[in-house]
C-alpha positions in Angstrom: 39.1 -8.6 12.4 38.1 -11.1 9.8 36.4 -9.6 6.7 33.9 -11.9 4.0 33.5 -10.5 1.0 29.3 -10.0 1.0 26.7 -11.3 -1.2 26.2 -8.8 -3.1 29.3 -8.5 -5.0 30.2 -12.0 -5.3 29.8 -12.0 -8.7 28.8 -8.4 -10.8 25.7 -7.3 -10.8 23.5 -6.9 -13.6 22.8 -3.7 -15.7 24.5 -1.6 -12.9 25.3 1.3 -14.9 21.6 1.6 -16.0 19.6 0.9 -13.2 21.8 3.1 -10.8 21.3 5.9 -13.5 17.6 5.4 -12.9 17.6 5.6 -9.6 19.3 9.0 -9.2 17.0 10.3 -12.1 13.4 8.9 -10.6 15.2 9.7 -6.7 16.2 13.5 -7.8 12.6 14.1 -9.7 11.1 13.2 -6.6 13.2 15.5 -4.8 12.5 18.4 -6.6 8.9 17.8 -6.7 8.7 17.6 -3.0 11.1 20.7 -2.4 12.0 23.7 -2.7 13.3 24.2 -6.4 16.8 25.5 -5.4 16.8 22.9 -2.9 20.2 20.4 -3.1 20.1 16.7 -1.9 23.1 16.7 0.7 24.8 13.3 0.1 27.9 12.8 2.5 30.0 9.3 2.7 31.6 7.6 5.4 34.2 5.2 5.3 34.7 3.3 8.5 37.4 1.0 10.3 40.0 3.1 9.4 43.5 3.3 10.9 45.9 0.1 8.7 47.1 1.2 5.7 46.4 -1.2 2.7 45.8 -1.8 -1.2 42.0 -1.5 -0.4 42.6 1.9 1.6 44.7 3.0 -1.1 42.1 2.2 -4.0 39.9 3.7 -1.8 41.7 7.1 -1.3 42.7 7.0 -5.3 38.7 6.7 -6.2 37.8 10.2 -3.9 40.5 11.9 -5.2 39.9 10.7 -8.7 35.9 12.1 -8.4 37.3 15.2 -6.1 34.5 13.7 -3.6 34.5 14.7 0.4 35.0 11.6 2.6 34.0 11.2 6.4 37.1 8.8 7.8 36.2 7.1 11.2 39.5 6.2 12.7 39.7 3.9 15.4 42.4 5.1 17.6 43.5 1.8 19.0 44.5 0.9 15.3 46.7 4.0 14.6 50.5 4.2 15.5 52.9 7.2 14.1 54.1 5.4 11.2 50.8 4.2 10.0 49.4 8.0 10.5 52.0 8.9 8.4 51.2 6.5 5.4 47.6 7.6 5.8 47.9 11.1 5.1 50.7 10.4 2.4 48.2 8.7 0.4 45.6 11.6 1.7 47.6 14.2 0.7 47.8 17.8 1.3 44.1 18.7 0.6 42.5 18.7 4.2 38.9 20.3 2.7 38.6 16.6 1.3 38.6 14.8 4.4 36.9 14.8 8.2 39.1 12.2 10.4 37.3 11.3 13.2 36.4 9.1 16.1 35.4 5.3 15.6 35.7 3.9 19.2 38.9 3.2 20.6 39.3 -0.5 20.4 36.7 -1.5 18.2 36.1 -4.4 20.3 32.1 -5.6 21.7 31.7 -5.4 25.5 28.4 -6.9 25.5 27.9 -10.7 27.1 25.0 -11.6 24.9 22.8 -9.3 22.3 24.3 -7.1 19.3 27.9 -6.0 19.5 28.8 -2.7 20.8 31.7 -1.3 22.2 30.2 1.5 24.3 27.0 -0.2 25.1 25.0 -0.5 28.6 27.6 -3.5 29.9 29.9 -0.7 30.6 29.9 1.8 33.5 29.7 5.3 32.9 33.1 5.8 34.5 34.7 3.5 32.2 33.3 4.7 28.8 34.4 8.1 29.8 38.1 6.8 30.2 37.7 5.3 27.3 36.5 8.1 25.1 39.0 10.3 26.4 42.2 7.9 25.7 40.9 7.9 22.0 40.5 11.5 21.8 43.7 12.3 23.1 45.3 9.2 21.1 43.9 11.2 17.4 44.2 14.4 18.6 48.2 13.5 19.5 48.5 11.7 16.0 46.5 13.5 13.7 46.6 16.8 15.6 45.0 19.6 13.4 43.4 17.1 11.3 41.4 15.8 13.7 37.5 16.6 13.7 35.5 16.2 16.9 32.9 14.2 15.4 32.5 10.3 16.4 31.2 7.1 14.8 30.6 3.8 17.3 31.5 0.7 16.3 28.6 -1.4 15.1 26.9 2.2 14.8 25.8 1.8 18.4 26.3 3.0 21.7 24.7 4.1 24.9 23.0 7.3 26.2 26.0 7.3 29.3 28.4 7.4 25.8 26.6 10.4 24.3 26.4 12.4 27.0 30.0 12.3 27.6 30.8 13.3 24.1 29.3 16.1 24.0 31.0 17.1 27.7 34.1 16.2 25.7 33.0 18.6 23.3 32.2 16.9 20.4 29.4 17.9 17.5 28.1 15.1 16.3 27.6 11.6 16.6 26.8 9.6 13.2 24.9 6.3 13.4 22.8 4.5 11.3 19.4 6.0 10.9 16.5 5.2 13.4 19.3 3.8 16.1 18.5 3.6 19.5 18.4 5.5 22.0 17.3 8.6 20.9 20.3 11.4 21.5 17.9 14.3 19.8 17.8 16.1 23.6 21.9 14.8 23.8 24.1 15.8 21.0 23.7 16.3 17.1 23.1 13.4 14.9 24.8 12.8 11.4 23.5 9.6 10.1 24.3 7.5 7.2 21.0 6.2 6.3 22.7 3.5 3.1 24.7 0.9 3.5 27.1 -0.5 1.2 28.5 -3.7 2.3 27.3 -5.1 5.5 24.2 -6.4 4.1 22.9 -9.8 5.8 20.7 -10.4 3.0 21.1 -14.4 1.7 20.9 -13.6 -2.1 22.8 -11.2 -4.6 19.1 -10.0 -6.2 18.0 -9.4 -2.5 21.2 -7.7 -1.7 21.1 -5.5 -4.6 17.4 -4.8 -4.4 18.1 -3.6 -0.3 20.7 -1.6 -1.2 19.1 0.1 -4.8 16.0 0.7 -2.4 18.0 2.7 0.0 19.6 5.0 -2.4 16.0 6.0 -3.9 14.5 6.4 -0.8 17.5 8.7 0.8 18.3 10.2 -2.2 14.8 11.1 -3.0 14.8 12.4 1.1 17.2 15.3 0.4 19.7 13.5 2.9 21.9 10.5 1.7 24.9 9.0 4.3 26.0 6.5 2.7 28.4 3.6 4.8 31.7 2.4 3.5 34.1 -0.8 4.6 36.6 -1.0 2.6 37.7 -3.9 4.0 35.0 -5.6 2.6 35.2 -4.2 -1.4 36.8 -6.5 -4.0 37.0 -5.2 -7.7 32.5 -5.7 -8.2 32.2 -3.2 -4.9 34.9 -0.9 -6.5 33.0 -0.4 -9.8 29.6 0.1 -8.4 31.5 2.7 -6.1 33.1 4.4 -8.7 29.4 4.7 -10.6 28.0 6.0 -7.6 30.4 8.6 -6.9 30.2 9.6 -11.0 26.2 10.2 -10.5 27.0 12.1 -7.4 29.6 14.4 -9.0 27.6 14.9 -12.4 24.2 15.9 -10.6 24.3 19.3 -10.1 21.1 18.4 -7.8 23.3 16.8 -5.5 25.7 18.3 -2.6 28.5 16.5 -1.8 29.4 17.3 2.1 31.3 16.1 5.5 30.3 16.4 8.7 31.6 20.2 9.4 28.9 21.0 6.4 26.2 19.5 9.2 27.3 22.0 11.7 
């Protein structure tokens, strides 16, 4: 897959320390007026694409452990082999209450003729996203045995009715898209959203990426529920730092609740 740096980080972004402080401060006060005073703001990340070991994966893995933050791993099975499975969890460690390794796909490649990319989308027959789904479940669970959670990201964060309906015959939970997707699985199978997105923005300036993004935070943050949407593929040292801030303000606020999918169940 080919990976462009976005926008947003292109260059560093002004005042970042300061105006993300802000927006956890105004985003929690709103919070607690509108809830419950004992009430937490859940805030879960999820890292997606995963399954090649790298310097960006590492750096990645070093900034969780560094902040002891929880991180939701979509793994695309296609991707993984037995010797990168075992530099992933070398660099993962031994601490499995950190991590939730799950389902992204199985070959992370779009099906559809025309429209927006999806892998599991309505070009596909029912009897072929089935064999599909299953060859990537059995793929991780063979790999990552154990470690594997039966929870399941689509690429693009999209995916058909047909698609849900068999993961939750396959027994999965949950299914994690980006908020307001389409169709609606509410009748289907649980929904774990990530509702910011870190770095596939389309915006066309760094201001307007920034302001997109610092809009999301307030707005899920001030919800009770932030999922926030990691490619590390995509982070150069300007993406690192404003990650590393993030997960600071997450880890000092004793307002927020750091979680994985399991802590949805």
């Amino acid at each position: 897959m080919n990976y462009t740096i976005p926008i947003l980080y292109q260059k560093e972004i002004p005042n970042l320390p300061n105006r993300l402080g802000t927006i956890f401060d105004q985003a929690i006060d709103n919070w607690q007026r509108s809830a419950a005073h004992d009430a937490k703001i859940r805030v879960f990340f999820r890292a997606d694409d995963i399954g090649v070991p790298s310097k960006k994966f590492t750096k990645l893995i070093q900034l969780f452990q560094k902040h002891h933050m929880p991180l939701c791993l979509a793994v695309v099975p296609a991707w993984l082999t037995a010797r990168r499975t075992r530099e992933l969890l070398s660099l993962t460690g031994s601490d499995d209450s950190q991590w939730c390794w799950h389902q992204h796909g199985r070959l992370h490649k779009n099906f559809e003729p025309s429209g927006k990319k999806q892998e599991f989308g309505p070009a596909r027959s029912r009897e072929e996203v089935g064999h599909h789904l299953e060859l990537g479940q059995s793929r991780l669970q063979e790999l990552l045995q154990d470690k594997f959670s039966p929870y399941f990201t689509p690429p693009w964060n999209r995916c058909s009715l047909d698609t849900a309906q068999i993961l939750k015959s396959l027994n999965f939970n949950a299914i994690s898209r980006f908020t307001g997707a389409q169709p609606d699985f509410t009748d289907t199978i649980a929904g774990i959203d990530v509702n910011v997105d870190l770095h596939t923005g389309k915006e066309n300036s760094s201001e307007r990426a920034a302001d997109k993004l610092f809009d999301q935070l307030h707005t899920a943050l001030g919800s009770g529920y932030c999922g926030i949407m990691i490619h590390h593929q995509l982070m150069n040292d300007h993406a690192f730092h404003l990650l590393d801030l993030l997960l600071t303000e997450v880890a000092q606020k004793n307002t927020c609740e750091p979680c994985l999918f399991q802590d949805f169940s």
